[in-house]
NUTIKOL-617745 format. One record per residue: x, y, z of N, C-alpha, C, O in turn; residue in three letters. Coordinates in steps of 0.1 Angstrom, whole numbers, plus 5000, padded with zeros to 4 digits. Each point is the difference from the previous one (the first is absolute). Layout:
<sites>
XYZXYZXYZXYZALA...
</sites>
This chain:
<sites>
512050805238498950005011499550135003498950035005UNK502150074993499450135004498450064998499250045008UNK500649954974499449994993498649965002499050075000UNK501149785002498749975010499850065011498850025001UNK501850025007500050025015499450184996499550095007UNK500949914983499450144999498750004993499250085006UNK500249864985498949984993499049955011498950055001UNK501749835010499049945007499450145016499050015007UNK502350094990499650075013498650124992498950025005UNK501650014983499150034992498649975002499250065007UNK500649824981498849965003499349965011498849994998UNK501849985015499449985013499550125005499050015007UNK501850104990499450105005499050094996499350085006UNK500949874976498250044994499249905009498850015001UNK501949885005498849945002498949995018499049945004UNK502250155002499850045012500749905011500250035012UNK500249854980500849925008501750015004500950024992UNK499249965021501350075009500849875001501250014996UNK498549875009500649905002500249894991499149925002UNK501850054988499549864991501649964995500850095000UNK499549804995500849934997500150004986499049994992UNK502550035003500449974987500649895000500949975008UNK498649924980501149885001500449944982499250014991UNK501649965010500549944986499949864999500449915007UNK498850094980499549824993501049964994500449905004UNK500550184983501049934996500450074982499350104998UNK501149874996500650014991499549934984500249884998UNK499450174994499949914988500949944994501050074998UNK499149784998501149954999501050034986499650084992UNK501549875007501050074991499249924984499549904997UNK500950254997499650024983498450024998499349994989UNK500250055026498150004999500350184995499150024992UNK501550055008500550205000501349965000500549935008UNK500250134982501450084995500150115001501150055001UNK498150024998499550205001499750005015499450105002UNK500849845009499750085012499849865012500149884997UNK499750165009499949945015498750005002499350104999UNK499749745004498550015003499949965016500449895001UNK499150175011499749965011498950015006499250105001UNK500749785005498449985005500250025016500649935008UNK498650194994500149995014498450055010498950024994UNK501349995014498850025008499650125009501050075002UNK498149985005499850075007498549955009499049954995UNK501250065020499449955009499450005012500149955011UNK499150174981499050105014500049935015499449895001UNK501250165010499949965016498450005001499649915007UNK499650164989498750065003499049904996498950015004UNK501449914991499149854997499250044986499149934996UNK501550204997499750024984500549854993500349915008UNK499750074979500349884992501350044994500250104993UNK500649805009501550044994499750034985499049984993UNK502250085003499950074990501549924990500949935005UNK498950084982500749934994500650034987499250014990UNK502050025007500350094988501649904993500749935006UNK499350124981501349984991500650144997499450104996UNK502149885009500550124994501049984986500949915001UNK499150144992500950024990501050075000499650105005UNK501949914992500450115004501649944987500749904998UNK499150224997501150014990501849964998500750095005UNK499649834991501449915002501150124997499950074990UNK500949965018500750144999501349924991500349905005UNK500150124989501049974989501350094991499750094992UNK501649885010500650104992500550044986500650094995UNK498949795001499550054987499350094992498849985001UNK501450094992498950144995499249934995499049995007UNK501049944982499049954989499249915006499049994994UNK501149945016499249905008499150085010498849985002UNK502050145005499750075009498650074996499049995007UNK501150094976499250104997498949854995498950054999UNK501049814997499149924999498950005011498850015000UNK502249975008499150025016499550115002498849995003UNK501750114996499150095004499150054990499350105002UNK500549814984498950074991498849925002498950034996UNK501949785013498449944998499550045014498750005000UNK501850045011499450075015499150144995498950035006UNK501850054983499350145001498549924989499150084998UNK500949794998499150004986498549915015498750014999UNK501949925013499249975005499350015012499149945007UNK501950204993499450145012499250054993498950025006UNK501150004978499250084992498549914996498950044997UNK501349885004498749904997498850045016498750025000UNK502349975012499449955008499350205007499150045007UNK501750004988499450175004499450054992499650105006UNK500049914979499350054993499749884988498950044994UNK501349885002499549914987498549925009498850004996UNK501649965013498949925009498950095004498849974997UNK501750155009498950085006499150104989498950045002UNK502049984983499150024993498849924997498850045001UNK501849844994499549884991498749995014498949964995UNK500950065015498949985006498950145002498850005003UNK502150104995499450155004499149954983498850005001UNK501749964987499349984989498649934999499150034993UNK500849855017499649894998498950095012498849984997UNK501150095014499150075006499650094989498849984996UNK502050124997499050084996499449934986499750074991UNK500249815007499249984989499049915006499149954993UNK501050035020498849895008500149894995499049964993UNK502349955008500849884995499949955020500450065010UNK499249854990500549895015501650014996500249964989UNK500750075017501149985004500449914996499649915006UNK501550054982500649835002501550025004500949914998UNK499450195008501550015000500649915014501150035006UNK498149884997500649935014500649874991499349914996UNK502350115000500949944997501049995000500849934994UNK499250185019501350025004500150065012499250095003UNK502149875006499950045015499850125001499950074991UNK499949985021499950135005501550065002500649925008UNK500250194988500350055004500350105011499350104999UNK501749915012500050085010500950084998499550115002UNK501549914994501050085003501150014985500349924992UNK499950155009501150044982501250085007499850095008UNK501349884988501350114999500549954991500149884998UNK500450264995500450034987501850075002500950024992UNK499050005021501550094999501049854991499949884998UNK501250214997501149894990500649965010500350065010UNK499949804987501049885009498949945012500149895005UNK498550244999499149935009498849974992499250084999UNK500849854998498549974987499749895009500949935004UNK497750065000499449935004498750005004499550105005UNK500049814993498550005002499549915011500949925005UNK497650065002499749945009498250004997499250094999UNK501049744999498449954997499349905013500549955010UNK498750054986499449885014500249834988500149984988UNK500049965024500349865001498649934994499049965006UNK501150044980498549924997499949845005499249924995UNK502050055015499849825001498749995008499149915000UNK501050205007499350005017498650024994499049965007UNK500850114980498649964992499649914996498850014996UNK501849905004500149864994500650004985499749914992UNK501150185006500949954986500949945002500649985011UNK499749994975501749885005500350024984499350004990UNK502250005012500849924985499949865000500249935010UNK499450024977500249854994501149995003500950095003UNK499349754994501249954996500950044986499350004989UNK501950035010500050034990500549954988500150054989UNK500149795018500449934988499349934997500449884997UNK498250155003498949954995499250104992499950125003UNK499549834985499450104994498150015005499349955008UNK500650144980498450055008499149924987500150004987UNK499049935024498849964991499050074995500050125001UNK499249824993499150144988498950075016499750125000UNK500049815008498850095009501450145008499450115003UNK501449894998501350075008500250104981499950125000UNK500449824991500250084988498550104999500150134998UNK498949815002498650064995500450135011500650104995UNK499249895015500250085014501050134994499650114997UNK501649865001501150084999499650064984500350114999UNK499149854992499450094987499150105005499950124998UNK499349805011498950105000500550135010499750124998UNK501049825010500450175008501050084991500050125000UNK500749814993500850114987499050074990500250114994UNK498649805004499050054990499450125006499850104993UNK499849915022499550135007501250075005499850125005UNK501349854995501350155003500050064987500350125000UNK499349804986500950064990498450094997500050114996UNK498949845006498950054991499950175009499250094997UNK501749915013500050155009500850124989500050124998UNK500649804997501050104991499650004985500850054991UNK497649875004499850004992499050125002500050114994UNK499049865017498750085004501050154998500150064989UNK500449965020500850155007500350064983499550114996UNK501349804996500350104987499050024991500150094992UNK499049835008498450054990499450115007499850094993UNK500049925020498850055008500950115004499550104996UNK501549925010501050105008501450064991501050055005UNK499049934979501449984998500950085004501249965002UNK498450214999501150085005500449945014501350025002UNK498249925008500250005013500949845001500749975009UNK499049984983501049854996501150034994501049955005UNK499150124985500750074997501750035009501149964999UNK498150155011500750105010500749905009501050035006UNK498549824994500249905014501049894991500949955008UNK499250024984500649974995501250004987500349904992UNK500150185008500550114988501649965001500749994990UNK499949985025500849985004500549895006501049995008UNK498149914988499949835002500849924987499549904994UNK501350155005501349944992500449875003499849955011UNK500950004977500349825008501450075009500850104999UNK499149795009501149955011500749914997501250015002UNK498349864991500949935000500550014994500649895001UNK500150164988500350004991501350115003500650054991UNK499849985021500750095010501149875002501250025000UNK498449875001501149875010501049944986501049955004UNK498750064983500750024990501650015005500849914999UNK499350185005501550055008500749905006501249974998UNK497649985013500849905009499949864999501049924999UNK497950045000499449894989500249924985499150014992UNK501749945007500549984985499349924992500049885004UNK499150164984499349904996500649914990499649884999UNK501050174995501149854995500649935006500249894995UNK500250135017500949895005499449935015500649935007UNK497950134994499149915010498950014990500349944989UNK498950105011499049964990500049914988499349895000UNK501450164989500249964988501249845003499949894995UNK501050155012500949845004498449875007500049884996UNK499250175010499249935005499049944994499849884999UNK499550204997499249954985500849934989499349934993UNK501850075004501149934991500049855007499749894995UNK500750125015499849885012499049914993500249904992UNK498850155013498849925005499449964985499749884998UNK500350214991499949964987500649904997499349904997UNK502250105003501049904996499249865008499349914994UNK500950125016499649855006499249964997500149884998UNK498250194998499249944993499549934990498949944998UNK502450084995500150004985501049885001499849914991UNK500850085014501149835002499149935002499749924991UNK499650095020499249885010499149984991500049884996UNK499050204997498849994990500149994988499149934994UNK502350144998500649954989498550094993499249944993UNK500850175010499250104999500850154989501250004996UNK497850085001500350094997500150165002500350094993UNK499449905024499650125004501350105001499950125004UNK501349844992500850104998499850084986500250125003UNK499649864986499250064990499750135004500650114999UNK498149825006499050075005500450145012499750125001UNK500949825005500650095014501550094996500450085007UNK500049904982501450034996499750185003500450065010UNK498750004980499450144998500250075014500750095002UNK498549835007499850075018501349975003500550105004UNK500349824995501449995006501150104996500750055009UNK499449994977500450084994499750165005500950095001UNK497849945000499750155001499549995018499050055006UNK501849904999499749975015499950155006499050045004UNK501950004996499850125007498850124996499650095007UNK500249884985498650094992499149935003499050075001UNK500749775003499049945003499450025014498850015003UNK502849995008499750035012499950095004499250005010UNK501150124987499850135003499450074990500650094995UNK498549905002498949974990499450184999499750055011UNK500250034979499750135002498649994991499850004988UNK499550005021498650044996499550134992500050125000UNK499649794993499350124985499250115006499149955004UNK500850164998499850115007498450014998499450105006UNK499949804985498350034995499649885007498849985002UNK502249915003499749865007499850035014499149935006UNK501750195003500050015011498550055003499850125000UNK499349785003498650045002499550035018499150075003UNK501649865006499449965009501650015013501249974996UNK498650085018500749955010500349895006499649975011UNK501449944980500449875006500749945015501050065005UNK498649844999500749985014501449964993500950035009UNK499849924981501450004995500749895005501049954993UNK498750005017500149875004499549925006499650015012UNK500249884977498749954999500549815007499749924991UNK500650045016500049895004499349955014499250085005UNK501049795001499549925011500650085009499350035010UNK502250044989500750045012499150155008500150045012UNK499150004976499450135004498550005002499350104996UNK500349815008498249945000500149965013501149965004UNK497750045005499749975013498849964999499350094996UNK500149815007498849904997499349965010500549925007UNK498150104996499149995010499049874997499249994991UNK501049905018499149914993498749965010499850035012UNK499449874979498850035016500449895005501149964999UNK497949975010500349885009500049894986500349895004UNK499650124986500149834991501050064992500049964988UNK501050155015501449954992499750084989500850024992UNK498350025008500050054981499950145004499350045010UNK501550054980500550175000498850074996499349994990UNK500650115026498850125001500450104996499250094996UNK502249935004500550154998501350014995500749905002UNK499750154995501550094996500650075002499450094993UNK501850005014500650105005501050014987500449904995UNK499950195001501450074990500950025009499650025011UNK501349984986500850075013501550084988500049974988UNK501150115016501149984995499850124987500849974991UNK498850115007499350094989501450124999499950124997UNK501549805005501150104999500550034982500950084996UNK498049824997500849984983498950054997500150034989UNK498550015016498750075001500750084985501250035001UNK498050014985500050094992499350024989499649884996UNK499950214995499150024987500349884993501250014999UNK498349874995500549924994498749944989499050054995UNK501549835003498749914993500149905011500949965007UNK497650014991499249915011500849854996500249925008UNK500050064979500849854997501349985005500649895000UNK500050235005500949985007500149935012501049945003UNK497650095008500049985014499149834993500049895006UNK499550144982499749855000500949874994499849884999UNK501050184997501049884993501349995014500949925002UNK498950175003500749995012499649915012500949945005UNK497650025001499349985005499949834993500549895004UNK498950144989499449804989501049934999499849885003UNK501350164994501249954994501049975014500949924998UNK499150115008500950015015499349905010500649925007UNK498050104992499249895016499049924989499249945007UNK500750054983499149934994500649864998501149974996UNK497549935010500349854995500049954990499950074990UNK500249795009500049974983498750024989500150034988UNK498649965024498650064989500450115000500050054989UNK500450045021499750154996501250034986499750084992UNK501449865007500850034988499549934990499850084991UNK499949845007499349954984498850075002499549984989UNK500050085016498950084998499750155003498950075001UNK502649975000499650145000499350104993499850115006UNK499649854982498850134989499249965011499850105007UNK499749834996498450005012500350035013499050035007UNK502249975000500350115011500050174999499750095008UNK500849914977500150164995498750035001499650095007UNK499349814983498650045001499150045012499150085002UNK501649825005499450025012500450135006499150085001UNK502149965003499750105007499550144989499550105005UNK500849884983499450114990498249985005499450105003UNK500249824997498250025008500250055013499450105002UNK501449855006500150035014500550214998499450095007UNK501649934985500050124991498450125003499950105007UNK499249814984499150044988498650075014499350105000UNK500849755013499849995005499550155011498950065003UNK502649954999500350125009499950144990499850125004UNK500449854987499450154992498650035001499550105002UNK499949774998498450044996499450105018498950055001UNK501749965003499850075012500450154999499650095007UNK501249914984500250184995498950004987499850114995UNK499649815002499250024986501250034993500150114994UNK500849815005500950004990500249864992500249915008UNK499850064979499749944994502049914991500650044991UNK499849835017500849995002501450034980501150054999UNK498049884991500150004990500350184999501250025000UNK498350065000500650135001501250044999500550084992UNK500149825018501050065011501249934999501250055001UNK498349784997501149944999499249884998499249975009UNK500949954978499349914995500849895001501350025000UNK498049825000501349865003500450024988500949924999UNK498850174986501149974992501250105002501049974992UNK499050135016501050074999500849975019501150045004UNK497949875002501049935010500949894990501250034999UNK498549884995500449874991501450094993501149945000UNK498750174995500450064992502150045010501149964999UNK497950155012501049975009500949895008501250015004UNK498149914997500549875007501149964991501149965004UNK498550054979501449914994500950124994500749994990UNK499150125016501150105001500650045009500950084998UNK498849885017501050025009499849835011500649985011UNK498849954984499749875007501449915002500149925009UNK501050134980501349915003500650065012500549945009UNK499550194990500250095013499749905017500549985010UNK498649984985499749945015499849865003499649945010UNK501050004976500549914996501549965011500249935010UNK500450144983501749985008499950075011500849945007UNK498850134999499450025012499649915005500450005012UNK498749894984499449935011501049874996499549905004UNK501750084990501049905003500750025009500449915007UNK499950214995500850105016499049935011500349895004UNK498950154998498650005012500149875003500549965010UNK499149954980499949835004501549975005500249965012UNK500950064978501349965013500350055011500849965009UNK498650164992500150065015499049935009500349995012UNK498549964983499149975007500249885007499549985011UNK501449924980500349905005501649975004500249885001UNK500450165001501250015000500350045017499750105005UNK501249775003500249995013500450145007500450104993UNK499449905022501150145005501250044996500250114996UNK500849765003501250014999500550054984501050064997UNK497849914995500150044988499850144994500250034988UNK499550025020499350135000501350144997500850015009UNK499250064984501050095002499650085010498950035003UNK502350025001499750105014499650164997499350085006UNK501249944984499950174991499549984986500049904993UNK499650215006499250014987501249974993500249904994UNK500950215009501150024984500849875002501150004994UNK498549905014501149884995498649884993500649905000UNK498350084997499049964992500750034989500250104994UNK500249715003500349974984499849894996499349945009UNK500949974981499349904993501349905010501250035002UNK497949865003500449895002499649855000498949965005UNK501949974989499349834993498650005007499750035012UNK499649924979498449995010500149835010499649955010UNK501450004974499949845004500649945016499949885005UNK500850245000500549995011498950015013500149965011UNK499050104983498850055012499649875006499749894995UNK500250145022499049905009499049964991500149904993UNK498950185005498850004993500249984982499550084992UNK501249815004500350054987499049944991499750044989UNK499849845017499149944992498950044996499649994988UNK499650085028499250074999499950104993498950034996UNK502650095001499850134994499949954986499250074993UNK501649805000499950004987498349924994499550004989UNK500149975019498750004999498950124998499050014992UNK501450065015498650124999501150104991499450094994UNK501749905004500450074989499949964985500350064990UNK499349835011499849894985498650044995499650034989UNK499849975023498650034995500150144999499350044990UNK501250055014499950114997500250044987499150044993UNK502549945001500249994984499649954996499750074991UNK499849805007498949954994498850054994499750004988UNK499650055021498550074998500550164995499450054991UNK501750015015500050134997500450014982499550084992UNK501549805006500349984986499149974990499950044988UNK499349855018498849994990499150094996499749974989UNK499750145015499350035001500150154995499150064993UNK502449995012500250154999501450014992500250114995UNK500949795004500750064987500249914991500650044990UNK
</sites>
């Protein structure tokens, strides 16, 4: 509580106000952050100003080293996004007389970096009218179109910047190394990952009297190279948000239900990467059954939506990054976010009680046991299915 009590005396007093109330909304529920502590709390000018409304983040103190130094590389990677990756990427988009598209993400107030105090403090986009979906529901194509097209204008910032600026993209990113590939240590991908996809394979393959173990054997086998996947150093084109799911999207819709807008939120796996990454991450994790049998025409889509946002630098998207060398990418790191998005959907649906409480005890458990089991082997069927057909 200190913390706030200090930030709020702070900001009231940039803001000339003497009298106002701090109060606490509550807590994000358990397995929403394993890296830190999320709280929603308030501040509440006496002066008849308009309450004020913020999320704090604040870093899970742990005695573990290898967990410890995890935490503190995805806190320093999303202090680093929010104090120089953001404020470049717009200082860019002014000096080339670009309209601004970078409202995709909350505002930032406050950053500490000291070790064991990592924490950050954003405003509350509910009170804007955003909200998280449900999450054990997936996203339909007008919610999918929406979420391409705002990745198509984050990523076309890091496409513009290295044609037009490269020494200065360069300089800003040089030291945007993956992160995730840091949880390795604590995270076991054979014995949660690779046990899990074994799972869900097997069962598909009894019940369907199918073949997708074949098929899937390869990714089960080189699991740990699949999940912590090291990007080819001429692939890393672009600043990925790194985690790409429902859990990290905030969605503005108008009065008939249908999505105006999109917030990112969560930019702690933020790094140099390929854009198929944040997309096979994204399609594959919230996509419904059209958007999985039809993922080449989602790709397409946001590759126009892409092509789109270039033509505003007079950059010519085929240049830069053409759908055959997205196509190209996708079925070179697309299993990557493949088994990724078998993790995401059981988390997505998977009760409180089911939930592990710490990252380092997350490990493979019978799926067939799950509340939701019907449901998970459903959007997991379709998932292997379409991902099998299509791509191995």
């Amino acid at each position: 509580m200190d913390d706030l009590s200090t930030f709020a005396e702070k900001l009231m007093s940039e803001k000339g106000v003497e009298n106002y109330n701090l109060t606490l909304e509550g807590l994000v529920k358990k397995g929403e952050n394993y890296l830190g502590e999320v709280l929603f709390f308030n501040i509440l000018p006496k002066n008849g100003d308009k309450p004020l409304h913020f999320v704090r983040k604040k870093a899970k103190f742990v005695n573990n080293t290898e967990e410890r130094e995890c935490i503190r590389k995805v806190y320093q990677r999303e202090s680093y996004m929010y104090k120089f990756v953001f404020p470049a990427l717009k200082d860019f988009t002014n000096r080339q007389r670009i309209k601004s598209t970078l409202f995709f993400s909350p505002k930032v107030y406050s950053i500490h970096e000291e070790e064991n105090q990592e924490m950050l403090i954003f405003e509350n986009m509910k009170y804007s009218g955003y909200q998280l979906l449900d999450k054990k529901l997936p996203m339909d194509k007008d919610r999918v179109s929406l979420v391409l097209e705002t990745y198509a204008k984050f990523h076309s910032l890091s496409f513009a910047m290295s044609e037009l600026e490269p020494e200065t993209f360069k300089d800003l990113t040089e030291n945007m190394t993956d992160v995730w590939g840091k949880f390795k240590l604590i995270l076991d991908a054979s014995n949660y990952f690779g046990a899990l996809l074994k799972d869900v394979v097997s069962k598909h393959d009894e019940d369907n009297n199918s073949n997708l173990m074949l098929k899937y054997k390869p990714i089960i086998d080189d699991i740990e190279n699949v999940v912590y996947v090291e990007v080819d150093e001429c692939d890393r084109l672009v600043i990925c948000h790194g985690d790409s799911w429902s859990n990290n999207m905030l969605f503005k819709d108008n009065e008939e239900k249908a999505p105006q807008s999109v917030c990112l939120i969560d930019f702690q796996m933020s790094s140099m990467s390929t854009p198929a990454l944040d997309l096979s991450h994204y399609l594959l994790s919230t996509g419904d059954k059209e958007v999985l049998y039809n993922i080449e025409e989602y790709l397409k889509l946001y590759h126009d939506f892409l092509s789109d946002s270039l033509k505003l630098f007079k950059i010519d998207v085929d240049k830069v990054f053409s759908y055959e060398k997205l196509m190209k990418h996708w079925r070179k790191y697309g299993k990557t976010g493949l088994v990724i998005a078998v993790s995401n959907i059981q988390m997505s649906l998977a009760e409180l009680e089911e939930i592990p409480d710490e990252l380092n005890s997350i490990i493979h458990t019978n799926t067939s046991e799950m509340r939701n089991a019907d449901l998970f082997n459903k959007r997991i069927g379709d998932l292997l299915i379409s991902f099998a057909e299509k791509f191995l």
